[in-house]
MMTF fields as JSON, N, C-alpha, C and O atoms, coordinates in Angstrom:
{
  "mmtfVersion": "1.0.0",
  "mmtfProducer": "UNKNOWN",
  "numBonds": 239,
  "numAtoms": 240,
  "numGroups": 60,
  "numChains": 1,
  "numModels": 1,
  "chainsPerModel": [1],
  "groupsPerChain": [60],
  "chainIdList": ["A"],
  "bondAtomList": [4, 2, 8, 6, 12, 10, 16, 14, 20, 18, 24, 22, 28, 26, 32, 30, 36, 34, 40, 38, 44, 42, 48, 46, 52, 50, 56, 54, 60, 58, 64, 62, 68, 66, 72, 70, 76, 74, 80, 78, 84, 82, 88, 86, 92, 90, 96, 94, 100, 98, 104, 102, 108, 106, 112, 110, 116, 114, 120, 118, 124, 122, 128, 126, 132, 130, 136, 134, 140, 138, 144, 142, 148, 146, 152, 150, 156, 154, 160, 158, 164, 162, 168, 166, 172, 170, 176, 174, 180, 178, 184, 182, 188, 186, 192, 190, 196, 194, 200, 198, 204, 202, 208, 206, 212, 210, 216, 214, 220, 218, 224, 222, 228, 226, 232, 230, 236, 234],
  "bondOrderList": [1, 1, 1, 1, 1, 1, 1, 1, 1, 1, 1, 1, 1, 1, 1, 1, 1, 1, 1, 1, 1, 1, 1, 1, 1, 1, 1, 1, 1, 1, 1, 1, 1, 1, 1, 1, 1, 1, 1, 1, 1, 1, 1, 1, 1, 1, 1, 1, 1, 1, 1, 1, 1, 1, 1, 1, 1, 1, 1],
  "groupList": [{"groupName": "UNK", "atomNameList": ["N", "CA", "C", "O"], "elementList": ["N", "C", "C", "O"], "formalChargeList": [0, 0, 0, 0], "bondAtomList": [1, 0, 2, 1, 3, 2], "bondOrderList": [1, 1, 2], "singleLetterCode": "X", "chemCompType": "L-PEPTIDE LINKING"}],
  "groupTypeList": [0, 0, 0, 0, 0, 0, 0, 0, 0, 0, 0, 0, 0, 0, 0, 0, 0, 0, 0, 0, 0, 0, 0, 0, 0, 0, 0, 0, 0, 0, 0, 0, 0, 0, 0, 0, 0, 0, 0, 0, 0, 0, 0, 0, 0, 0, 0, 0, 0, 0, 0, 0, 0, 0, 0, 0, 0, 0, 0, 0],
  "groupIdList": [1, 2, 3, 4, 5, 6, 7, 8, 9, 10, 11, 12, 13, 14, 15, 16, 17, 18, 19, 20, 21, 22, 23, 24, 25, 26, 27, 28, 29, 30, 31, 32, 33, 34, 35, 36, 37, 38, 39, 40, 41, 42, 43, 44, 45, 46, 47, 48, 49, 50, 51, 52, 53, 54, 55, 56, 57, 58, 59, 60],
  "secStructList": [7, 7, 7, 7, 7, 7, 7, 7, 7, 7, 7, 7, 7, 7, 7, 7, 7, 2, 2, 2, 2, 2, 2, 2, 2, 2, 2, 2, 2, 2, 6, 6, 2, 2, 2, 2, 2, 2, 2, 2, 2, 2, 2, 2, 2, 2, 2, 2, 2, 2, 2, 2, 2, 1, 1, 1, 6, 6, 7, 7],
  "xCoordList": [4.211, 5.033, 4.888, 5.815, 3.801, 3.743, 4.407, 4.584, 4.905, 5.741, 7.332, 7.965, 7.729, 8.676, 9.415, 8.962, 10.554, 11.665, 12.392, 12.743, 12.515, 13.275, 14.607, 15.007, 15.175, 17.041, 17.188, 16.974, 17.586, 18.356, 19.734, 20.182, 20.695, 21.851, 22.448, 22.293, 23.153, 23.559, 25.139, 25.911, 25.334, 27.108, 27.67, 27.458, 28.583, 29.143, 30.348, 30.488, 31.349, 32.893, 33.01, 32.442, 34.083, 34.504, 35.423, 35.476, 36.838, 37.895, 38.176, 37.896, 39.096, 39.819, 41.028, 41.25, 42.183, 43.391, 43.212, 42.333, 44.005, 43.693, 44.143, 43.479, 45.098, 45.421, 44.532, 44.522, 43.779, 42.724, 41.49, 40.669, 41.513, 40.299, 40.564, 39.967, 41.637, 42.16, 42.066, 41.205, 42.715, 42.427, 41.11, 40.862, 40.152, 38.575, 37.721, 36.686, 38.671, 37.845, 38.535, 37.985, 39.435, 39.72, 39.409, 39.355, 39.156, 38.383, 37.214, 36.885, 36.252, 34.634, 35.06, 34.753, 35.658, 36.143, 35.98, 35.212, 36.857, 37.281, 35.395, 34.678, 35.188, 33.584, 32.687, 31.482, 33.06, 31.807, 31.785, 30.803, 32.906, 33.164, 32.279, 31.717, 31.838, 31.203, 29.991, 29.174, 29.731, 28.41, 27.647, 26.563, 29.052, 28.532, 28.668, 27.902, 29.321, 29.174, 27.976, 27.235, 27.571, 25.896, 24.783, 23.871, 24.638, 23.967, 24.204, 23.431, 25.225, 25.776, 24.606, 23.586, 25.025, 24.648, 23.177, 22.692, 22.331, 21.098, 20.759, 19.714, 21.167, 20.519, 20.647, 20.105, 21.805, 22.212, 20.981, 20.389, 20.495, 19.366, 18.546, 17.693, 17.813, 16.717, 16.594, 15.506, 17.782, 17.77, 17.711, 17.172, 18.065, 17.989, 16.218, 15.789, 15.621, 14.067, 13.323, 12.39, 13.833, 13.238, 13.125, 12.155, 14.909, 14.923, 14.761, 15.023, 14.233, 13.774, 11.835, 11.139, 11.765, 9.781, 9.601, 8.586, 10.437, 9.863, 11.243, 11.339, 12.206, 12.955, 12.194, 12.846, 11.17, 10.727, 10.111, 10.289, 9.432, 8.749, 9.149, 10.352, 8.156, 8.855, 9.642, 10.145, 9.581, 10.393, 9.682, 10.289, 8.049, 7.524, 6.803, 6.318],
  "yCoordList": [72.743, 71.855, 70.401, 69.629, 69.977, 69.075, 68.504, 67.288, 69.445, 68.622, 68.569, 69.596, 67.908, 66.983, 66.299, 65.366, 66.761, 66.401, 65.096, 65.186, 63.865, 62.994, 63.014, 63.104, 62.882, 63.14, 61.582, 61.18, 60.895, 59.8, 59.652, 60.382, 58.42, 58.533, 57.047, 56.135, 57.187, 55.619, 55.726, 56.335, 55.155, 54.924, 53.845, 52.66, 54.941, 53.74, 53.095, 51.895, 53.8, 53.211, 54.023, 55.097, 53.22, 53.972, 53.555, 52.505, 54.502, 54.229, 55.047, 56.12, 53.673, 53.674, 53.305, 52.539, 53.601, 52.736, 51.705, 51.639, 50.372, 49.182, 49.006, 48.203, 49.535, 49.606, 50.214, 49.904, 51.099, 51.975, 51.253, 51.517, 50.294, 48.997, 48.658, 49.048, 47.771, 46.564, 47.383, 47.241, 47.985, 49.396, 49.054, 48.485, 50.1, 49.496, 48.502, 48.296, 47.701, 46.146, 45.479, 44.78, 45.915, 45.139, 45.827, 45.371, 47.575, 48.086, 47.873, 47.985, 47.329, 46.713, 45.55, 45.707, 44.398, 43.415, 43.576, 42.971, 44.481, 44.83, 45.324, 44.796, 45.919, 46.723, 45.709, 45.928, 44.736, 43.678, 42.821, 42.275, 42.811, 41.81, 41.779, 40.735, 43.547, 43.583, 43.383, 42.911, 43.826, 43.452, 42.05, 41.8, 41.055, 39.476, 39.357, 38.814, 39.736, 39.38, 39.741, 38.937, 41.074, 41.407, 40.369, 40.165, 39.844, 39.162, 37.573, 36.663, 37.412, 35.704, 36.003, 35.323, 37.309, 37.239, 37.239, 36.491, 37.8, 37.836, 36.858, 36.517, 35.744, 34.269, 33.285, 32.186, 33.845, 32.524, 33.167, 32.12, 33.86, 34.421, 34.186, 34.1, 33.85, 33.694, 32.243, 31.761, 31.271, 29.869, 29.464, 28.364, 29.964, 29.748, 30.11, 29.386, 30.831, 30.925, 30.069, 29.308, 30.285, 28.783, 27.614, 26.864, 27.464, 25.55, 25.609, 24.602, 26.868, 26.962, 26.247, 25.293, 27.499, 26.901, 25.729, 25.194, 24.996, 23.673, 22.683, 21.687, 23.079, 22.077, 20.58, 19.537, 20.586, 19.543, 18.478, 17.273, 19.39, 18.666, 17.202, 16.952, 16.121, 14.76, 13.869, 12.765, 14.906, 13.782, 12.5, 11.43, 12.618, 11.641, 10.045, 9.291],
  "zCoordList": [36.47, 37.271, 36.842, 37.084, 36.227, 35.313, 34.607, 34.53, 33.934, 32.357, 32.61, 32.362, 32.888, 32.977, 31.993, 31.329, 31.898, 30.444, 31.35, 32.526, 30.471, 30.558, 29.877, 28.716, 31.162, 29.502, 30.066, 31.209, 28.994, 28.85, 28.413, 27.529, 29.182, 28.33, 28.431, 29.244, 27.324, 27.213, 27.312, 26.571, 28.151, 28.255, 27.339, 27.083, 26.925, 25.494, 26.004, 25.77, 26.75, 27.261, 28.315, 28.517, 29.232, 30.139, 29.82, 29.179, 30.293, 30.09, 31.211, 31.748, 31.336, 33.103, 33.078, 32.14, 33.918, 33.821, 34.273, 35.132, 33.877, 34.344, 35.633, 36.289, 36.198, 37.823, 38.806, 39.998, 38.254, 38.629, 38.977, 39.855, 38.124, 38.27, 39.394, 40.397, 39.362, 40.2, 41.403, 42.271, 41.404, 42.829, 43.814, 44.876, 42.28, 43.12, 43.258, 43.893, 42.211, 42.549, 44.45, 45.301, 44.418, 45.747, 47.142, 48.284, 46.419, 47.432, 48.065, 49.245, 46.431, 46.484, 47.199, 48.381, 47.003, 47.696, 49.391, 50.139, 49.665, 50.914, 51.261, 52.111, 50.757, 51.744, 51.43, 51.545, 51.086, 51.119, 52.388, 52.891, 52.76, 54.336, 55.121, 55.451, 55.806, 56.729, 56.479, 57.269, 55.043, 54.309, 54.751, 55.28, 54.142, 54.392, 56.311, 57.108, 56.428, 58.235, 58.585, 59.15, 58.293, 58.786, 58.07, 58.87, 57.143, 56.206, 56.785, 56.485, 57.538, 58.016, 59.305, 59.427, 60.347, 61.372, 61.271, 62.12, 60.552, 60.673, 60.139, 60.692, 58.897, 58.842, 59.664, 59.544, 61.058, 61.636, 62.634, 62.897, 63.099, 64.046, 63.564, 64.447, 62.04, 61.743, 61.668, 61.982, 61.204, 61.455, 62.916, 63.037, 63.974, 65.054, 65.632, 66.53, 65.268, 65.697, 64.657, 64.915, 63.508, 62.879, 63.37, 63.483, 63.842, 64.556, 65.654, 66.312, 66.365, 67.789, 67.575, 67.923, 66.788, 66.45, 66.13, 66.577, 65.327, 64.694, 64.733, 64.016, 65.605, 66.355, 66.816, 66.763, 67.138, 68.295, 66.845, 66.665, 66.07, 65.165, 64.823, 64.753, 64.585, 64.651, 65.347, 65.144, 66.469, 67.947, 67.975, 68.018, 67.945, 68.263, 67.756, 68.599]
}
């Protein structure tokens, strides 16, 4: 159970139609939205306990 074959492979081309791209590039486009909305919402929550902790800092 040991010995273990590595297959490797190297992709030389893909060939795609070029509409076929554009297709899934605007699909990737499209599924990134909610991506960045979750990623906005959790830095604006982590900047907010940040400038909650050390808000006051230098008032005085």
């Amino acid at each position: 159970m040991d010995n273990y074959e590595v297959n490797q492979a190297i992709i030389v081309d893909v060939k795609m139609p070029f509409l076929s791209m554009v297709v899934f590039m605007v699909k990737a486009a499209i599924a990134s939205i909610p991506a960045f909305i979750i990623l906005a919402i959790i830095g604006a929550i982590f900047s907010l306990v940040i400038g909650g902790l050390f808000g006051g800092i230098g008032r005085f």
